[in-house]
N, CA, C and O atoms as CSV, one atom per row, in Angstrom:
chain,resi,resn,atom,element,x,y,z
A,1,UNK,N,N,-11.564,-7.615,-14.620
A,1,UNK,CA,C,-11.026,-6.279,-14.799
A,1,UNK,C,C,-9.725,-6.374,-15.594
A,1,UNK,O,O,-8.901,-7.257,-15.357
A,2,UNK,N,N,-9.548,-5.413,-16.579
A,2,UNK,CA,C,-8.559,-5.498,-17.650
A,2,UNK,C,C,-7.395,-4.064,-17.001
A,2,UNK,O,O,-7.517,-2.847,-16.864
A,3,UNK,N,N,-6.227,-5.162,-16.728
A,3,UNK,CA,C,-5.091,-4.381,-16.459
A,3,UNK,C,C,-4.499,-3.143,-17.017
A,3,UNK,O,O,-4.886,-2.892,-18.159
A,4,UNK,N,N,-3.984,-2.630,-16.700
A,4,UNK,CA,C,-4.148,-0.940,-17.585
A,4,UNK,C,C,-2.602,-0.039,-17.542
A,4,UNK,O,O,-2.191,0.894,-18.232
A,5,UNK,N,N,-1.944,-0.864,-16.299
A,5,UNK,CA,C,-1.097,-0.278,-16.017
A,5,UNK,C,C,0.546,-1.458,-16.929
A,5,UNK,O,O,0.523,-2.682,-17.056
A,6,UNK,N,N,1.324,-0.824,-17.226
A,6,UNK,CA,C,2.130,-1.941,-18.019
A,6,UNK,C,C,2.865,-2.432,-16.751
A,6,UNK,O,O,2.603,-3.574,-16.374
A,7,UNK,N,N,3.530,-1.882,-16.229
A,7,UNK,CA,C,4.531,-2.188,-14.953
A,7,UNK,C,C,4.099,-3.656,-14.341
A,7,UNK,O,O,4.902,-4.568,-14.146
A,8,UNK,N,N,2.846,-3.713,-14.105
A,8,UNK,CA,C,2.049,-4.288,-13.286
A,8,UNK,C,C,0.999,-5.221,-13.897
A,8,UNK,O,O,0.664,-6.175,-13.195
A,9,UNK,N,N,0.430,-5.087,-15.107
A,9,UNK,CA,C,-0.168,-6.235,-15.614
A,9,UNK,C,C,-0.126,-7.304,-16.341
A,9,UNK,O,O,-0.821,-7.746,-17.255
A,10,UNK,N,N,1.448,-7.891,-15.408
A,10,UNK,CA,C,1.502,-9.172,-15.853
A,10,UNK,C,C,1.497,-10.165,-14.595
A,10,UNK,O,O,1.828,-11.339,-14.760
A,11,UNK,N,N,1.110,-9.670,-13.307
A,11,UNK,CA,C,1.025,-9.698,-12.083
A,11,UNK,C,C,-0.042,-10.007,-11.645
A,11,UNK,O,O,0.026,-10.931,-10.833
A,12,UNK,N,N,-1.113,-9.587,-11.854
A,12,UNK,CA,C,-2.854,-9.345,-11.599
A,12,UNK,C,C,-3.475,-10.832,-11.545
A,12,UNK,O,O,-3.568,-11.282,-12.687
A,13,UNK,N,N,-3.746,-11.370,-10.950
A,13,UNK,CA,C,-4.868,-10.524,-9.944
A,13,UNK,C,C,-4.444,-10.216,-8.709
A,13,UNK,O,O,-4.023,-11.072,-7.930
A,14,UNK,N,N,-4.520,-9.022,-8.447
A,14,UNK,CA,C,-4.131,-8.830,-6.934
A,14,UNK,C,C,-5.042,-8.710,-5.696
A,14,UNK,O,O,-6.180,-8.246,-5.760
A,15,UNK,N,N,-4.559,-9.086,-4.753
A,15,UNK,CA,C,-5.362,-9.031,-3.384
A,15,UNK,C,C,-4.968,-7.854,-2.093
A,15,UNK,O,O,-4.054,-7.857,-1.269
A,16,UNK,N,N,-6.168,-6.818,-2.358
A,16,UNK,CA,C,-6.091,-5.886,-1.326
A,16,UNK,C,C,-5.874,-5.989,0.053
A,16,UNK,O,O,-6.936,-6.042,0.672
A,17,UNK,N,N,-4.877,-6.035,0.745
A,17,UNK,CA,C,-4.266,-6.094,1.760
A,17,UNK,C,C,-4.099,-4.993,3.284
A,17,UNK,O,O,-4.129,-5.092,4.511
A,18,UNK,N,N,-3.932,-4.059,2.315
A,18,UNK,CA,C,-3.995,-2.749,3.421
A,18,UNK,C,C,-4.364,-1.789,2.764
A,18,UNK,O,O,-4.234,-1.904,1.546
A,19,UNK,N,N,-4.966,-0.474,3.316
A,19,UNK,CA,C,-5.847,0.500,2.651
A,19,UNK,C,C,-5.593,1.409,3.846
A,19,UNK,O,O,-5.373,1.015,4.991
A,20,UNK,N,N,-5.658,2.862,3.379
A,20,UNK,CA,C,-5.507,4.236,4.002
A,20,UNK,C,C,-6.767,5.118,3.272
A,20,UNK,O,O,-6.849,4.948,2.055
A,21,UNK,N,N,-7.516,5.817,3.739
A,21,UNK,CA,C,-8.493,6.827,3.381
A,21,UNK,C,C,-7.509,8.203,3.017
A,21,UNK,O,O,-6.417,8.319,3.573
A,22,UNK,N,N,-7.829,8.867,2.381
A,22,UNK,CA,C,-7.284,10.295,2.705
A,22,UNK,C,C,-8.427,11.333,2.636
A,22,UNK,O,O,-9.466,10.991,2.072
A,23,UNK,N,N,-8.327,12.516,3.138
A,23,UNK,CA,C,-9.159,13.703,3.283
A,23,UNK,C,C,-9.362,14.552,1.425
A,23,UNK,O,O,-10.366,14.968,0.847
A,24,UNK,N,N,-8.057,14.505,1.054
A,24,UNK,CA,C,-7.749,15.435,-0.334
A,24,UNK,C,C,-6.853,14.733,-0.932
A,24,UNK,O,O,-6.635,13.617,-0.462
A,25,UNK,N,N,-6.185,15.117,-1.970
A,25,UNK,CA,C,-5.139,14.682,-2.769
A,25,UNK,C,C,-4.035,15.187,-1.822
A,25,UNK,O,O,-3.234,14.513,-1.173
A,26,UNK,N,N,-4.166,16.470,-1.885
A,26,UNK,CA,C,-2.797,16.726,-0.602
A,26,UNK,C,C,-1.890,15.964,0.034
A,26,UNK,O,O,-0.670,15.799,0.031
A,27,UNK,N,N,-3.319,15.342,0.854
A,27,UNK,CA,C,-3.009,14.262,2.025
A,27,UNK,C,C,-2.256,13.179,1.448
A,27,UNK,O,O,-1.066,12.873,1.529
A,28,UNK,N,N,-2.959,12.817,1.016
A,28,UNK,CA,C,-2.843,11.530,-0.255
A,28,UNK,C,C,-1.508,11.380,-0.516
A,28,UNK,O,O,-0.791,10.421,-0.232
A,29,UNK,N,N,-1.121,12.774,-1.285
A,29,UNK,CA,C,0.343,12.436,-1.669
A,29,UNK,C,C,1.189,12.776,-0.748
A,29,UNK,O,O,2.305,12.261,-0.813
A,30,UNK,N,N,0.888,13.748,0.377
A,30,UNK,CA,C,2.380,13.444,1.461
A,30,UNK,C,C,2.267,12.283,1.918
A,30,UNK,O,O,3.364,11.758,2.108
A,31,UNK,N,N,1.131,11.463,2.255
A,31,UNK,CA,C,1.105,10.202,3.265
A,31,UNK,C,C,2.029,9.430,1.979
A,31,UNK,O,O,2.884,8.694,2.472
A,32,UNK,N,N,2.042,9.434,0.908
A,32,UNK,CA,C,2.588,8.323,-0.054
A,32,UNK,C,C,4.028,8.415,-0.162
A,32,UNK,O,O,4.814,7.472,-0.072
A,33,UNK,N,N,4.312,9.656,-0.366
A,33,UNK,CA,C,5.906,10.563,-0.334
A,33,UNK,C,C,6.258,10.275,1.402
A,33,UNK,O,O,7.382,10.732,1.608
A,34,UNK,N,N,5.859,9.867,2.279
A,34,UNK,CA,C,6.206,9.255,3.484
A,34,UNK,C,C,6.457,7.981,3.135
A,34,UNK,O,O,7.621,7.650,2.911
A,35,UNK,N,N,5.356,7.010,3.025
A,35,UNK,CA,C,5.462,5.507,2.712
A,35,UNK,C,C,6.735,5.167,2.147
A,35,UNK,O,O,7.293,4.167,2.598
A,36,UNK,N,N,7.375,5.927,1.101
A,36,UNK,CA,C,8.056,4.965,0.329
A,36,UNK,C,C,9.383,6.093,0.813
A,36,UNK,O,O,10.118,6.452,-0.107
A,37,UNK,N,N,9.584,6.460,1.764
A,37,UNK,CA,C,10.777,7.127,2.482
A,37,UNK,C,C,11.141,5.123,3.207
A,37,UNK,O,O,10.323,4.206,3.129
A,38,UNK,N,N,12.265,5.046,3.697
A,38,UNK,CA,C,12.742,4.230,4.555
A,38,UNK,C,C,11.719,4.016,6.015
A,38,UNK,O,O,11.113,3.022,6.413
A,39,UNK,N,N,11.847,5.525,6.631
A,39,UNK,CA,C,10.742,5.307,7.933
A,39,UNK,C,C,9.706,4.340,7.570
A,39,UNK,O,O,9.370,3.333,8.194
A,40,UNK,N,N,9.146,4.904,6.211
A,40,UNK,CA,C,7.186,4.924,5.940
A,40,UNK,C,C,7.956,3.474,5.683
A,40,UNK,O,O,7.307,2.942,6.584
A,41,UNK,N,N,8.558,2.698,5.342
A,41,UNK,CA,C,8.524,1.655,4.817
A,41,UNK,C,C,8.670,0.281,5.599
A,41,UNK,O,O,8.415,-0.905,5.393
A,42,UNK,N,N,9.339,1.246,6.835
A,42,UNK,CA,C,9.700,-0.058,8.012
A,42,UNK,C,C,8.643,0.255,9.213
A,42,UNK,O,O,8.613,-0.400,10.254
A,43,UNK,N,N,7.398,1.835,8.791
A,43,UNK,CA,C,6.725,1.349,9.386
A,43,UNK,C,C,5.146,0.563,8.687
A,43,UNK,O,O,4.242,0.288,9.476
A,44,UNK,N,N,5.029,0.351,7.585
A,44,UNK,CA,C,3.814,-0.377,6.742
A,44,UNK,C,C,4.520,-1.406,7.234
A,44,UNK,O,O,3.725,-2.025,7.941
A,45,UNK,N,N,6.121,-2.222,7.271
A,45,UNK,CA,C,6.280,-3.563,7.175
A,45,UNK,C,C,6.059,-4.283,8.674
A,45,UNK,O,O,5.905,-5.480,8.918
A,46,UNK,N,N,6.107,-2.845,9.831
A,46,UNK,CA,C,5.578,-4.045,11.029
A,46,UNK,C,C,3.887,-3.459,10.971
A,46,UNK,O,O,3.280,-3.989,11.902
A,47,UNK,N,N,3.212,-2.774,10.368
A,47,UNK,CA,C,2.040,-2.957,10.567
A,47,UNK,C,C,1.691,-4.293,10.071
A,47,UNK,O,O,1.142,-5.176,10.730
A,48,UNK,N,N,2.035,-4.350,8.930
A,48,UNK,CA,C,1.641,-5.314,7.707
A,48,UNK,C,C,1.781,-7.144,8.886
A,48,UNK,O,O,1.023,-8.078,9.147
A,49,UNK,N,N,2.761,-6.870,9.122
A,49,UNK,CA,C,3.493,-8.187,9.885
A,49,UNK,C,C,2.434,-8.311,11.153
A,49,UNK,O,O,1.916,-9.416,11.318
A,50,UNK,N,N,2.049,-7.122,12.153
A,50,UNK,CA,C,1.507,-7.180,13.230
A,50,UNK,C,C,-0.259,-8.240,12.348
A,50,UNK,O,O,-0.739,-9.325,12.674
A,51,UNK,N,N,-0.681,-7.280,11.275
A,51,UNK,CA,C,-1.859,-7.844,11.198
A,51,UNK,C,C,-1.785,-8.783,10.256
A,51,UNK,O,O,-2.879,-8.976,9.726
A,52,UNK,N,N,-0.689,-9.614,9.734
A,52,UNK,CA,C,-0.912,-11.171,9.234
A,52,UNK,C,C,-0.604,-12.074,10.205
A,52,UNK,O,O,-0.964,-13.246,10.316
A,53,UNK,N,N,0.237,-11.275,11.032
A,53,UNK,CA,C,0.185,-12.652,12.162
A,53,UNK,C,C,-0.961,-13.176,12.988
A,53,UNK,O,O,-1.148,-14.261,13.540
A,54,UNK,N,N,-1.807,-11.857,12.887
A,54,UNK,CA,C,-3.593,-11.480,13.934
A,54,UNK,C,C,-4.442,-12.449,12.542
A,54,UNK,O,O,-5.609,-12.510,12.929
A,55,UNK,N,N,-4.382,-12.943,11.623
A,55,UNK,CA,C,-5.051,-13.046,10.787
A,55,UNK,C,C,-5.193,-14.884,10.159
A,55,UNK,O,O,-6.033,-15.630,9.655
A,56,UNK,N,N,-3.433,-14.903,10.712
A,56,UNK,CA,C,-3.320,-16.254,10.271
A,56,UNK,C,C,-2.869,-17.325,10.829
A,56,UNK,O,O,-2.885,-18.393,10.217
């Protein structure tokens, strides 16, 4: 797969790690406009932490 994004394709290949579904775009973008608030961020980093430690 040919990288597309500039920011980011000098980085690639990447490995999918964590994933969220959403219902609509709506959703989509408040859950994202959360994530990258401070809260959303310290709470992905103990999810993230809870399930690499379950993993490895």
């Amino acid at each position: 797969m040919q990288a597309k994004v500039t920011s980011t394709k000098n980085r690639d290949p990447f490995e999918l790690v964590y994933y969220e579904g959403c219902i609509d775009k709506e959703d989509a973008f408040t859950r994202e406009r959360y994530l990258k608030t401070g809260m959303g961020k310290r709470y992905l980093k103990n999810r993230l932490k809870r399930f690499l430690s379950l993993t490895g």
